[in-house]
C-alpha positions as CSV (number, residue, x, y, z in Angstrom):
1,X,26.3,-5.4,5.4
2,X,25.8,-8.2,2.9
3,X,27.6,-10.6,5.8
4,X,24.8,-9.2,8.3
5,X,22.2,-9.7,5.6
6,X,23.3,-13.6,4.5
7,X,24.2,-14.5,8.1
8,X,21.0,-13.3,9.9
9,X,19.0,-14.8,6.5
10,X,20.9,-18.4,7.3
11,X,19.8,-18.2,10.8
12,X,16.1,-17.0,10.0
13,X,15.6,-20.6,7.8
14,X,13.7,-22.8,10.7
15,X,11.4,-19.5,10.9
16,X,11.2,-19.2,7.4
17,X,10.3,-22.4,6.7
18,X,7.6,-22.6,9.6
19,X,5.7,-19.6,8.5
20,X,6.0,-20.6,4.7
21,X,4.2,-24.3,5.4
22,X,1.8,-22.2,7.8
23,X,0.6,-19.8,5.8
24,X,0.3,-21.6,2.7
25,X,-1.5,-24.5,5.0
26,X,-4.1,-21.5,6.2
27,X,-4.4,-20.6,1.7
28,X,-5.3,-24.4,0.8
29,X,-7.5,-24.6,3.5
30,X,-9.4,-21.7,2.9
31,X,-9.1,-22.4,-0.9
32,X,-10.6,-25.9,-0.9
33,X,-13.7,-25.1,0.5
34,X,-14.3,-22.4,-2.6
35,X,-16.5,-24.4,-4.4
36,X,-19.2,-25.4,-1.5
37,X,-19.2,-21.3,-1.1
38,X,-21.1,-21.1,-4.7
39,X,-23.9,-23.2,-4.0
40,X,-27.6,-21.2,-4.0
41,X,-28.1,-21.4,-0.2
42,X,-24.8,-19.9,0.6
43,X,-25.5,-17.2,-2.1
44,X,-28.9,-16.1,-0.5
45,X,-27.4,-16.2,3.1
46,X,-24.5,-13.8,2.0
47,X,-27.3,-11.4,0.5
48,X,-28.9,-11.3,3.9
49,X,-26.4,-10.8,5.5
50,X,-26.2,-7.1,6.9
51,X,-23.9,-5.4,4.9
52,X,-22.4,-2.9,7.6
53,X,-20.9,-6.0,9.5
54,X,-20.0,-8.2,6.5
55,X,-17.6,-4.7,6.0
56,X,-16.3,-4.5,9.2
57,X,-15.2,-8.1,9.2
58,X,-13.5,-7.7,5.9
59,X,-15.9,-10.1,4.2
60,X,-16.7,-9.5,0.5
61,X,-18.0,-11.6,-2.4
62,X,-17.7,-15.5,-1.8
63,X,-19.8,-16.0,-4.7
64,X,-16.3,-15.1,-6.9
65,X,-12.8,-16.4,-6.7
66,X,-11.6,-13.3,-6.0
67,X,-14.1,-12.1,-4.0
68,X,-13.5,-15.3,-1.7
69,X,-10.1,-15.2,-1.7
70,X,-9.7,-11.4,-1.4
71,X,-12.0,-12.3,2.4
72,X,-10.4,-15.2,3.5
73,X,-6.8,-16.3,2.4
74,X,-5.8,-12.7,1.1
75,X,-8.0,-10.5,3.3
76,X,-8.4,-11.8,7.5
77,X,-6.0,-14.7,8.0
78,X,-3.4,-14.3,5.3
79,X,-2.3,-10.9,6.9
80,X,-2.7,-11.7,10.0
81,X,0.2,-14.0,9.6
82,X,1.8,-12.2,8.0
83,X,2.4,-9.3,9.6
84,X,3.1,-12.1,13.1
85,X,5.5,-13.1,11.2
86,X,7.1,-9.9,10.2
87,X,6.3,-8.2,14.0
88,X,8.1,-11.5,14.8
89,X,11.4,-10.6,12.8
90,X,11.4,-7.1,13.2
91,X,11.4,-7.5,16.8
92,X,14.1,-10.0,17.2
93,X,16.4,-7.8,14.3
94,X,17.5,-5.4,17.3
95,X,15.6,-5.9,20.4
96,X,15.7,-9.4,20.3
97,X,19.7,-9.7,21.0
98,X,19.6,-6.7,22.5
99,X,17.5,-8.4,25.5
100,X,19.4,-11.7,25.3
101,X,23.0,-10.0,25.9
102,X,24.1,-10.8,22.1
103,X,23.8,-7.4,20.9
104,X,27.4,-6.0,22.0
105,X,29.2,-9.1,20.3
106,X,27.6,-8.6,16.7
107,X,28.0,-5.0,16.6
108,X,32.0,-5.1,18.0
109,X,32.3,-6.5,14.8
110,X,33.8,-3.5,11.9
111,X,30.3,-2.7,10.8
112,X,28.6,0.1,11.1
113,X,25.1,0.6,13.1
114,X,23.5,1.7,10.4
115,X,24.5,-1.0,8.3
116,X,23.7,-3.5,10.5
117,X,20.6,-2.6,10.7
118,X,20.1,-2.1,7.8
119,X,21.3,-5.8,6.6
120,X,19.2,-7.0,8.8
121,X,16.1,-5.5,7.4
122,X,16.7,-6.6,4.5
123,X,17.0,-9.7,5.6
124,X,13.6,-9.7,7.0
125,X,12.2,-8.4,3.9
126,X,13.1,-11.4,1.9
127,X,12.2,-13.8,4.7
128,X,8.7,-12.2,4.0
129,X,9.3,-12.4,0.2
130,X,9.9,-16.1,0.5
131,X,6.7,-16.3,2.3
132,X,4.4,-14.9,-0.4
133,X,6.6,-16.8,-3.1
134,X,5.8,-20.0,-1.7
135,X,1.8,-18.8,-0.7
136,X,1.7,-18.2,-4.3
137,X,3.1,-21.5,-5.8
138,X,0.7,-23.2,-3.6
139,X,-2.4,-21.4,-4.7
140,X,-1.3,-22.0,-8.6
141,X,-1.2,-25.3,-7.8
142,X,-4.6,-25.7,-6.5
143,X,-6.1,-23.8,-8.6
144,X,-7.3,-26.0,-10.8
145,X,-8.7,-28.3,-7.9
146,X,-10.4,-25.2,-5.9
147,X,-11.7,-23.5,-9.1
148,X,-9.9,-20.7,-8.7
149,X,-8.4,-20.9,-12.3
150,X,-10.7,-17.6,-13.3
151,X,-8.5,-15.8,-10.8
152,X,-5.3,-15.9,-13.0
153,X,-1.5,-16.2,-11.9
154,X,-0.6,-12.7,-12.9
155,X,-3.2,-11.3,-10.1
156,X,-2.0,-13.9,-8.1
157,X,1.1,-12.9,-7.9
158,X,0.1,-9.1,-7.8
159,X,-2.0,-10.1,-4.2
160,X,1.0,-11.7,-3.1
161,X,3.3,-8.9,-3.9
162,X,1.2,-6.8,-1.9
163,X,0.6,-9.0,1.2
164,X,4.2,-9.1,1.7
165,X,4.9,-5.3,1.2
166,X,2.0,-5.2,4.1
167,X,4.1,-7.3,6.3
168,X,7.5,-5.3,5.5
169,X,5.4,-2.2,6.7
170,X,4.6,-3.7,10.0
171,X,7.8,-5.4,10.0
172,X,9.5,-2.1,9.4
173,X,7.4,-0.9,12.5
174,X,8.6,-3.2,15.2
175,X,11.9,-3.0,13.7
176,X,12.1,1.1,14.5
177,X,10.4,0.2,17.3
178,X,12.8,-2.3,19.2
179,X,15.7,0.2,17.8
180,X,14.4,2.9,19.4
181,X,13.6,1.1,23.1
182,X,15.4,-2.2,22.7
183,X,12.6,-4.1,24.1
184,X,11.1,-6.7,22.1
185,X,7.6,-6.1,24.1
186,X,7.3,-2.7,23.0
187,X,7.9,-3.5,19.5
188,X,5.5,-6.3,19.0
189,X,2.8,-4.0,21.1
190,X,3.3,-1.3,18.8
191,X,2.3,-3.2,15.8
192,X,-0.6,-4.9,17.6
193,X,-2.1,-1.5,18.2
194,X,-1.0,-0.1,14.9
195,X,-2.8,-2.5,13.3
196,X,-5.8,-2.8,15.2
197,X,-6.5,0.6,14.6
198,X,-5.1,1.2,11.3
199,X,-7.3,-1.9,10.5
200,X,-10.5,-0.5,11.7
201,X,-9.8,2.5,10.7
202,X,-9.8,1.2,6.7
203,X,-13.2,-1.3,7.3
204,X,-15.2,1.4,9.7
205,X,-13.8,4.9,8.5
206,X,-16.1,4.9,5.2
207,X,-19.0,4.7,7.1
208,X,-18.3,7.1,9.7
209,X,-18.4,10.8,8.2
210,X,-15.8,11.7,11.0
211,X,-13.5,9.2,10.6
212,X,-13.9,9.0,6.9
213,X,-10.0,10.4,6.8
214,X,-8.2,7.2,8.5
215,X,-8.7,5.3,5.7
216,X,-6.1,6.8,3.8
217,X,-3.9,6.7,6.5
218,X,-3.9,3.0,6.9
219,X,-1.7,0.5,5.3
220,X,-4.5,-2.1,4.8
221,X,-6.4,0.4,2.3
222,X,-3.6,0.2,0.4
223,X,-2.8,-3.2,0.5
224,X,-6.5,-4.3,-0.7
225,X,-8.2,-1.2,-1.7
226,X,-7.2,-1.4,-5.1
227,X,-8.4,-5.3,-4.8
228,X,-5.6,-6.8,-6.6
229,X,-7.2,-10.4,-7.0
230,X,-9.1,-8.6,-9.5
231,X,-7.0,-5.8,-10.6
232,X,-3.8,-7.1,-10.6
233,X,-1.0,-4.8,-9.3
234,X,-1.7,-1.7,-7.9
235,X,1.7,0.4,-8.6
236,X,0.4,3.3,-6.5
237,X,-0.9,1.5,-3.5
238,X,2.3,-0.9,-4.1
239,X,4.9,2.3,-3.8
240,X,2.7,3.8,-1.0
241,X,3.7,0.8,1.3
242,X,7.3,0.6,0.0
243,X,8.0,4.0,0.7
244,X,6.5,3.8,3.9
245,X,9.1,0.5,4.9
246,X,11.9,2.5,3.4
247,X,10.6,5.7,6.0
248,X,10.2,3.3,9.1
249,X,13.7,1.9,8.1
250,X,15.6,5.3,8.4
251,X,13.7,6.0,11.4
252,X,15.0,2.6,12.8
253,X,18.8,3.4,11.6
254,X,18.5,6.8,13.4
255,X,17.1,5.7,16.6
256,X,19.7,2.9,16.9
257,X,22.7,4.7,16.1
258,X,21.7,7.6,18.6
259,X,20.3,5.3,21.3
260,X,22.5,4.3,24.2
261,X,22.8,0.5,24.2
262,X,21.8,-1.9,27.2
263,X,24.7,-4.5,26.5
């Protein structure tokens, strides 16, 4: 497994590295244009702003660091990406080689299914880490120059810890996903609906006594919910989407070891 794990990690660097520059590019862009949010105008203009749709579009405070950040870097664009890059991995992990015929030669080798898969979840998981690792050196270093000092580095670092446990959730997904079908379309479609409506269901639930119950059934509650930029660390929220990876990652290793190949 630790061959699997270092092997697909080595091969994962070009992809690595891309998302790393591109999401930390999306963070200093976002973050540079902080202090033209503060001015009066822009103040007044947010407190017109109808409320109801500010909420559905995941827009908070930009009159705050955090509030800022927690709606733009950390709160529309940031995840996004994200969880791209992790629907990305998860569906390559299996389906991915499964489609391009390079499936039966990985797996003839004297590892087990299971830990095959499993090394290469793993793998994905700290190709996500490194990701938020580098998102978060960037914004300490432009901190200072965006005004963003009042933010701190420890909740920082918490935000970051929990964007990337938000993409190993949807990661997770595709990856049990393209184990259980071995087709890469199926597994990125699954997360673009999962998250869709796991989205909405955390921005429009609260104001819809019917639906109030999806937000607690969406992974984006407890990424942000706790708001993290200003609370630092949620451990709850933080264990609620590890668990859930470590649930869709068993799923995955069942499905795959019981699933007829197409190789």
């Amino acid at each position: 497994m630790r061959e699997v794990f270092a092997k697909w990690l080595w091969d994962l660097r070009r992809s690595i590295l891309a998302w790393s520059i591109g999401i930390s590019a999306v963070g200093v862009l976002y973050a540079t244009f902080y202090p033209t949010m503060t001015t009066p105008g822009l103040a007044e203009f947010m407190r017109n702003f109808p409320s109801e749709l500010l909420t559905a579009m995941g827009i908070g405070d930009f009159t705050t660091a955090a509030g800022y950040l927690g709606s733009t870097t950390y709160g529309i664009l940031g995840p996004i990406l994200m969880i791209v890059f992790a629907a990305s991995l998860g569906s390559r992990a299996i389906a991915g080689d499964e489609e391009a015929g390079r499936l039966d030669v990985l797996i003839a080798h004297p590892v087990p299914r299971s830990g095959f898969l499993v090394g290469r979840a793993a793998a994905m998981i700290v190709a996500l880490a490194i990701a938020g690792l580098v998102l978060f050196a960037v914004m300490i270093a432009i901190s200072g120059l965006a005004q963003l000092a009042e933010i701190g580095a420890v909740n920082l670092a918490a935000a970051s810890v929990q964007l990337v446990l938000l993409g190993s959730v949807f990661g997770a997904l595709a990856l049990a996903a393209g184990a259980a079908t071995g087709r890469r379309t199926i597994a990125a479609g699954s997360v673009a609906i999962v998250g869709v409506v796991t989205y909405f269901g955390n921005t429009l639930g609260p104001s819809i006594d019917a639906l109030a119950w999806t937000q607690s059934l969406s992974p984006f509650h407890y990424y942000s919910g706790g708001e993290p930029l200003r609370n630092g660390l949620q451990m709850f929220d933080s264990l609620v989407l590890a668990a859930a990876t470590v649930v869709l990652v068993v799923l995955a290793v069942i499905a795959f070891r019981r699933r007829d190949l197409a190789i």
